[in-house]
C-alpha positions as CSV (number, residue, x, y, z in Angstrom):
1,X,-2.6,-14.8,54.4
2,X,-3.3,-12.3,52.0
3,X,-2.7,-8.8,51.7
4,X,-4.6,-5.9,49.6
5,X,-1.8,-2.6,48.2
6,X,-3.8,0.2,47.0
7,X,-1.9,3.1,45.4
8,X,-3.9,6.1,45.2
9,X,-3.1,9.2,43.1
10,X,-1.9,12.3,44.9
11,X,-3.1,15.7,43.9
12,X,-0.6,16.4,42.1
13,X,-1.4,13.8,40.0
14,X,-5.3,14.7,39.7
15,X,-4.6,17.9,39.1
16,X,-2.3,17.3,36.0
17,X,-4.9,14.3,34.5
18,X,-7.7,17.1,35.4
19,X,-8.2,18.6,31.4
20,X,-7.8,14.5,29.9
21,X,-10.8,14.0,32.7
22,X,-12.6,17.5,32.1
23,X,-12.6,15.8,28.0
24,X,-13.1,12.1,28.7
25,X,-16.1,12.9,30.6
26,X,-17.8,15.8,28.5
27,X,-19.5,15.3,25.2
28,X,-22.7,13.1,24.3
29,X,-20.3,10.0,24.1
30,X,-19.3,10.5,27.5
31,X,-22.6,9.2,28.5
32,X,-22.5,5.8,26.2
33,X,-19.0,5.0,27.5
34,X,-20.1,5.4,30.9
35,X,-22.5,3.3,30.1
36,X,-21.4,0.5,28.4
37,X,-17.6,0.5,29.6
38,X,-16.9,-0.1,33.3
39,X,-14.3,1.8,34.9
40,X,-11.0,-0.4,35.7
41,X,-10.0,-1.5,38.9
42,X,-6.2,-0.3,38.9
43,X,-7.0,2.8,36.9
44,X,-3.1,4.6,37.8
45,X,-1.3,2.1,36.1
46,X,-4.2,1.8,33.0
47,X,-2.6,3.5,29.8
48,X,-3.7,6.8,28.0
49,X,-4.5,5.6,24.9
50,X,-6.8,3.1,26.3
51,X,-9.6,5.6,26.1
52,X,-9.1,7.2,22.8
53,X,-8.9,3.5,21.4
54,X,-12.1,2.8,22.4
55,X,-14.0,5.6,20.2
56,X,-15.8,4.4,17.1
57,X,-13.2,4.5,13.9
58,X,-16.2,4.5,11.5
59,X,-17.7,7.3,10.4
60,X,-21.3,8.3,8.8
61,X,-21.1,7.4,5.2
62,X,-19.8,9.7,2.7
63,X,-21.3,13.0,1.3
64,X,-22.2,11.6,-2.4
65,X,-24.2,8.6,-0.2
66,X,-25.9,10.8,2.5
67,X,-27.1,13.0,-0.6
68,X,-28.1,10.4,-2.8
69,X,-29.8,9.0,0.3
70,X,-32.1,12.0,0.5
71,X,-30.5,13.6,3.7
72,X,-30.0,17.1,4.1
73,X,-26.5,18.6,2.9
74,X,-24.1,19.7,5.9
75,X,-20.8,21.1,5.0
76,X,-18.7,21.3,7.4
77,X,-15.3,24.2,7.4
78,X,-12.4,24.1,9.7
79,X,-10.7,27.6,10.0
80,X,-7.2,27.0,11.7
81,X,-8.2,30.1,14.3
82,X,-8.2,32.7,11.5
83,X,-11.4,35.0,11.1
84,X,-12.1,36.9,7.8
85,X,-13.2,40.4,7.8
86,X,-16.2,41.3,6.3
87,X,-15.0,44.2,4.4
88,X,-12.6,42.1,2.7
89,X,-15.7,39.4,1.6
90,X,-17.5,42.3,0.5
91,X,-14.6,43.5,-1.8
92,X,-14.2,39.8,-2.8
93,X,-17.8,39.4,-4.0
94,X,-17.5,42.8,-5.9
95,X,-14.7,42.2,-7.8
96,X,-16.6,38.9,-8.7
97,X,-19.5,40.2,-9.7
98,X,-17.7,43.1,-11.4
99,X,-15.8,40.4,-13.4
100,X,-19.0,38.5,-14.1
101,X,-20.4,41.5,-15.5
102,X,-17.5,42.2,-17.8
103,X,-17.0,38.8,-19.0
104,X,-21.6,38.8,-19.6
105,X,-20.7,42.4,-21.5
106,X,-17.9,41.0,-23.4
107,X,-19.0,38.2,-24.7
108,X,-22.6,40.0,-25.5
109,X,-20.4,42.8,-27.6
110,X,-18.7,40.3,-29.2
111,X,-21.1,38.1,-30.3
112,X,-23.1,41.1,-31.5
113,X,-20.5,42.2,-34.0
114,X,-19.5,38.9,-35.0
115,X,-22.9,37.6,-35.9
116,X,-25.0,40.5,-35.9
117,X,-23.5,43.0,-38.6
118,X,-27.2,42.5,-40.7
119,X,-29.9,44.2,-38.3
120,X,-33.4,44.3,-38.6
121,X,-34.4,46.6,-41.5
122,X,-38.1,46.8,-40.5
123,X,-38.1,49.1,-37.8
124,X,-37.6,47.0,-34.9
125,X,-39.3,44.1,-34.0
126,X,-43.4,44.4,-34.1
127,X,-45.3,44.1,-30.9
128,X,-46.9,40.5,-31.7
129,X,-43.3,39.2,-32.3
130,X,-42.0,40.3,-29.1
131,X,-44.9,39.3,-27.1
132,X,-44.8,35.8,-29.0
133,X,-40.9,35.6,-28.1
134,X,-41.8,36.9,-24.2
135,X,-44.1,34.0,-23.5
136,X,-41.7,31.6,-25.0
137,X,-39.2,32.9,-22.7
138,X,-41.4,33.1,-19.7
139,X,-42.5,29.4,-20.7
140,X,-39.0,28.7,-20.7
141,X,-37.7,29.9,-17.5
142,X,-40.9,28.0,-15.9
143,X,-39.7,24.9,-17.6
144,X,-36.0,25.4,-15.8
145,X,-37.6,26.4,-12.4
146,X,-39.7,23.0,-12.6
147,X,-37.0,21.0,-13.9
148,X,-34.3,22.7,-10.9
149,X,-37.6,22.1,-8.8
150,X,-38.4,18.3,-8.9
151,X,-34.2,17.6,-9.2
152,X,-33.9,19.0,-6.0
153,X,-36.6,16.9,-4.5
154,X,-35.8,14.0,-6.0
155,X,-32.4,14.5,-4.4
156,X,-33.8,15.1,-0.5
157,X,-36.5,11.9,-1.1
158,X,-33.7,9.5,-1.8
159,X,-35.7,8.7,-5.5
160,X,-32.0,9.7,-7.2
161,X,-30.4,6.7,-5.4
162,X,-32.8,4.0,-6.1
163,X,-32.8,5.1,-9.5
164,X,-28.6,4.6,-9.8
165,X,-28.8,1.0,-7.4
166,X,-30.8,-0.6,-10.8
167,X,-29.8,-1.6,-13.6
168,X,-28.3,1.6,-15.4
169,X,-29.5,0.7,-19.1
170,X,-33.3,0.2,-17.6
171,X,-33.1,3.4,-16.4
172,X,-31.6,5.1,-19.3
173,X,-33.1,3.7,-22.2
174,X,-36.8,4.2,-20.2
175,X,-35.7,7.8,-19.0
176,X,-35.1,8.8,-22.5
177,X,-38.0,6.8,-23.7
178,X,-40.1,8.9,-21.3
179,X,-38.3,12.0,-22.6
180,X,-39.5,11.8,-26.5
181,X,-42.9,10.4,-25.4
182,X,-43.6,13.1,-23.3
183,X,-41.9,15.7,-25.5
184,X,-44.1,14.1,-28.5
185,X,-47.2,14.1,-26.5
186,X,-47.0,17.6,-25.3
187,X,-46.5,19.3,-29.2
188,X,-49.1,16.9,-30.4
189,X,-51.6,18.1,-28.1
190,X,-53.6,21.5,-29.6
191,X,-52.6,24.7,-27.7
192,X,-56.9,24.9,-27.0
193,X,-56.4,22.2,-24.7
194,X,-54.4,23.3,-21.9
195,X,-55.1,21.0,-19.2
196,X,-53.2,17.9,-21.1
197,X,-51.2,20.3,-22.9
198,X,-49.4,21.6,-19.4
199,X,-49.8,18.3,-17.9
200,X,-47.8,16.7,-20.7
201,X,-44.9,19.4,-21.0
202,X,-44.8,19.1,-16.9
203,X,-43.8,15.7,-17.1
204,X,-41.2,16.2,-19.8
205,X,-39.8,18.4,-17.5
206,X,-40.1,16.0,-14.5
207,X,-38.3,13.0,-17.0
208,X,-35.3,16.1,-17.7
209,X,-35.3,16.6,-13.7
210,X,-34.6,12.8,-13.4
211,X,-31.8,13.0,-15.9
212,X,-29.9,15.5,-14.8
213,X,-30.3,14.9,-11.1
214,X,-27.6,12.1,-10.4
215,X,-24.5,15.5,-11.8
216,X,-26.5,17.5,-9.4
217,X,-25.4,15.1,-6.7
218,X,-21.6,14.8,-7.7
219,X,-20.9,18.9,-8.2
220,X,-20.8,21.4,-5.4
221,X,-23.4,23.7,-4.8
222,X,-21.5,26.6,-5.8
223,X,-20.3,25.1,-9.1
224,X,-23.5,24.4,-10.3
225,X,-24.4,28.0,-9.6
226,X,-21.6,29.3,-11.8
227,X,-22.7,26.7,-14.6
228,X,-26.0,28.4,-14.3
229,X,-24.9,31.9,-14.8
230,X,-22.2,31.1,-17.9
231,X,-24.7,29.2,-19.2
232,X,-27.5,31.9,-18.7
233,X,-24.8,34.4,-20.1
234,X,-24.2,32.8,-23.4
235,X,-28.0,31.9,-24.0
236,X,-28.7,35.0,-23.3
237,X,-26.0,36.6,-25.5
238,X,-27.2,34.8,-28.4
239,X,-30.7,35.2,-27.9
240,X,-30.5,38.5,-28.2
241,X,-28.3,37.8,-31.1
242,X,-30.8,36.1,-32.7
243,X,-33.9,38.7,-31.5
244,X,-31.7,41.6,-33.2
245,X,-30.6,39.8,-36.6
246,X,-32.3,40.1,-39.9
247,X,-35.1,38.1,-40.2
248,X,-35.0,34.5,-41.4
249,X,-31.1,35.3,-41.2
250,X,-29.9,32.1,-38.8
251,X,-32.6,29.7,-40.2
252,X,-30.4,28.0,-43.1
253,X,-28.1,26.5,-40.6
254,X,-30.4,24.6,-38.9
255,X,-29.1,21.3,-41.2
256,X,-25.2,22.3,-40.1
257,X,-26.6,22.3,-36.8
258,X,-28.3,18.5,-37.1
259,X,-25.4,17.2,-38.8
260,X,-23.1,18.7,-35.7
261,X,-25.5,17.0,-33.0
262,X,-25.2,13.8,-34.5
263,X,-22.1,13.7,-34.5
264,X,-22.1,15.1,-30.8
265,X,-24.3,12.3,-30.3
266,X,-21.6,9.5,-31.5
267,X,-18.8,10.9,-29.7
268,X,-20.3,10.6,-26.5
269,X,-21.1,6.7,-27.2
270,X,-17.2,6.4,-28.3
271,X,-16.6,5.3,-24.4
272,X,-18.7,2.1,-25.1
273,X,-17.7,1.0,-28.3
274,X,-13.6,2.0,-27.7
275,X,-11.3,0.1,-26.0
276,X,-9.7,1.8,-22.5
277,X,-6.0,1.8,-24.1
278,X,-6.9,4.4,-26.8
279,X,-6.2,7.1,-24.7
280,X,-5.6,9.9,-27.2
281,X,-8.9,8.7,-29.5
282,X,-10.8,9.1,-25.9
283,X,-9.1,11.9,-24.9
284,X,-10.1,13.7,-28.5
285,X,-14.1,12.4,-28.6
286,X,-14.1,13.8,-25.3
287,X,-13.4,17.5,-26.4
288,X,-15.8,16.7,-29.2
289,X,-18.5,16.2,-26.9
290,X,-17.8,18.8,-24.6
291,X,-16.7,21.7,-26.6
292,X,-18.3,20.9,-29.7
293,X,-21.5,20.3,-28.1
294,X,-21.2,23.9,-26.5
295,X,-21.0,25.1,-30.2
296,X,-24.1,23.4,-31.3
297,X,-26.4,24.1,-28.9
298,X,-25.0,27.4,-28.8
299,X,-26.0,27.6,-32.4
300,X,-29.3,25.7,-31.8
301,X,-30.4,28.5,-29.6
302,X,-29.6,31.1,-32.1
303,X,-31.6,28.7,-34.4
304,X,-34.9,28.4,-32.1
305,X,-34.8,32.2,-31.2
306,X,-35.3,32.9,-34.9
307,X,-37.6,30.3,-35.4
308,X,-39.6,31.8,-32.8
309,X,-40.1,34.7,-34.4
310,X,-40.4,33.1,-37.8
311,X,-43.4,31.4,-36.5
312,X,-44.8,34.2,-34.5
313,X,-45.4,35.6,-38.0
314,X,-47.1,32.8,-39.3
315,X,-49.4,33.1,-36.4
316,X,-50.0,36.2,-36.6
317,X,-51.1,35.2,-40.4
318,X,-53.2,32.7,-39.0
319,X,-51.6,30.0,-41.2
320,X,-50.0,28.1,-37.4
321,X,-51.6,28.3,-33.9
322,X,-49.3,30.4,-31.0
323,X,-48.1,28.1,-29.4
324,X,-45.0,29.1,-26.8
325,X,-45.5,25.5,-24.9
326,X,-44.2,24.0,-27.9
327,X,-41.5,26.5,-28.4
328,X,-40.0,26.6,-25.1
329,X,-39.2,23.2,-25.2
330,X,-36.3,23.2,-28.0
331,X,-35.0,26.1,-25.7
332,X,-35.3,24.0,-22.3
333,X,-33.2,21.6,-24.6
334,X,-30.5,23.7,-25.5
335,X,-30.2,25.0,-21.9
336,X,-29.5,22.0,-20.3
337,X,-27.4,20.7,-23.0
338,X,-25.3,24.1,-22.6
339,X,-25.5,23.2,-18.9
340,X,-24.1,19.7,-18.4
341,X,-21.5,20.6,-20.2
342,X,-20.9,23.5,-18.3
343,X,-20.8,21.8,-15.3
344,X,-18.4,19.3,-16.8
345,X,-16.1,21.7,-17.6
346,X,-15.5,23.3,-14.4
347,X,-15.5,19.7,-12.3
348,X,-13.2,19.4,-14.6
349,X,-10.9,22.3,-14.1
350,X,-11.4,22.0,-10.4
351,X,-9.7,18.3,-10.6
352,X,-6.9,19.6,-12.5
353,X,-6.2,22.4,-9.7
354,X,-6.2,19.8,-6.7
């Protein structure tokens, strides 16, 4: 003979278990547990943490991955029930921007009477200069839009990720290869010919976009943008630097200023040829390429700026052709060099503060 107990929960039972229901059975998962998890027979004496242990443990892949990937960027912020006032965010981003404004102001002052004691004794600078030197500019700022431009969508396609799963010195030495082709292609070509002129200097700033995109992917959003105003900040302090000074002032130093790149340029191979234990010898070729590279290209741009001008006087002479294409490009150059290390910098600092 056999005999069937069944225990049944009072209400007072129900209606303590009624939230852990009200949760268990809410929520898009609710639906695929239902579904693929039968409900137990003796379900009084079944523990709580059955449930909870039967939720996925893995998670979507990490937000370098999903990036690289070419999926769209979610951040996600957990605020433990506090709520910021708007007033105060708006005091917060004026103080910021003051600050950013006195640091641009600063540094602009100080540069200026540091490099700048020797003016121009010619009256200002002629109209044909400073249109010559506008269209270099405008040229230049193109160049950065369509070199932010194509990173971006490189990023969102997934083409960034493809790119860093082969072999790294493939794409390297063919990235840079595709760099001085392009860059030698497009001052090659005569200024009269614009449709291969702009086509060449479009894909040297495509090849840039594909060199700089893998440090887009590892810095924030909001670093890079402060990379992109002290880096805008400094150019522009020494451009205008370099618009203001006596003519032909800056130009002597542009063999100083090869010399320092090269040796820019070795520093940052130290890492392959040095062994991991020389810490300090790391540590010091590190600051050479980081801050020392700042220097250079900080001086490079005073360099180009003047040579700008020097050769929108030879055009104007009709001994060279205008050609701002060309001259934008050693500018693009020194941008994102500036740049990259910028960004370094402060990915740096932000380590050091977590």
């Amino acid at each position: 003979m056999y005999f069937t107990l069944t225990i049944r929960a009072g209400p007072a039972r129900l209606a303590s278990r009624a939230p852990q229901l009200a949760k268990a059975t809410s929520g898009p998962s609710a639906a695929i547990r239902g579904f693929h998890q039968s409900t137990p027979k003796n379900a009084f004496f079944t523990s709580r943490t059955a449930a909870p242990a039967l939720r996925p443990a893995t998670k979507a892949s990490s937000g370098l991955l999903s990036r690289l990937q070419g999926t769209s960027r979610r951040y996600n912020y957990n605020y433990s029930g506090a709520t910021i006032d708007p007033a105060v965010r708006r005091a917060a981003l004026l103080r910021k921007l003051l600050v950013g404004g006195a640091v641009f102001g600063g540094t602009l002052v100080g540069i200026n009477l540091i490099f700048n004691r020797e003016t121009r004794q010619d009256g200002g600078m002629p109209a044909f200069e400073r249109s010559y030197l506008n269209s270099t500019f405008m040229h230049t700022g193109l160049g950065i839009a369509i070199i932010g431009t194509s990173a971006y969508q490189m990023i969102q396609s997934g083409f960034v990720y493809r790119l860093m799963v082969t072999n790294p010195w493939v794409v390297g030495i063919g990235g840079l290869a595709l760099s001085f082709g392009t860059m030698l292609a497009t001052r090659a070509v005569d200024p009269d010919n614009y449709v291969p002129k702009y086509a060449f200097w479009t894909a040297f700033n495509a090849t840039q976009a594909a060199l700089v995109a893998p440090l887009m992917t590892m810095a924030p959003p909001a670093l890079l943008a402060r990379a992109g105003v002290y880096t805008l900040a400094m150019m522009g302090s020494i451009s205008f630097v370099g618009a203001t000074a006596k003519q032909e002032k800056y130009l002597y130093i542009g063999g100083p200023l090869l010399a320092g790149a090269a040796l820019v340029a070795v520093s940052g191979l130290a890492p392959l040829v040095l062994p991991v234990t020389a810490v300090r010898t790391l540590a010091f070729t590190e600051n050479i390429w980081l801050y020392g590279g700042l220097a250079v290209f900080g001086g490079f741009t005073l360099y180009d700026v003047q040579k700008v001008l020097h050769h929108a006087r030879l055009a104007e002479r009709g001994i060279i052709k205008k050609d701002p294409v060309n001259e934008s490009i050693s500018l693009e150059l020194d941008f994102l060099n500036i740049f990259i290390r910028m960004v370094q910098i402060l990915m740096m600092q932000q380590n050091r503060r977590k």
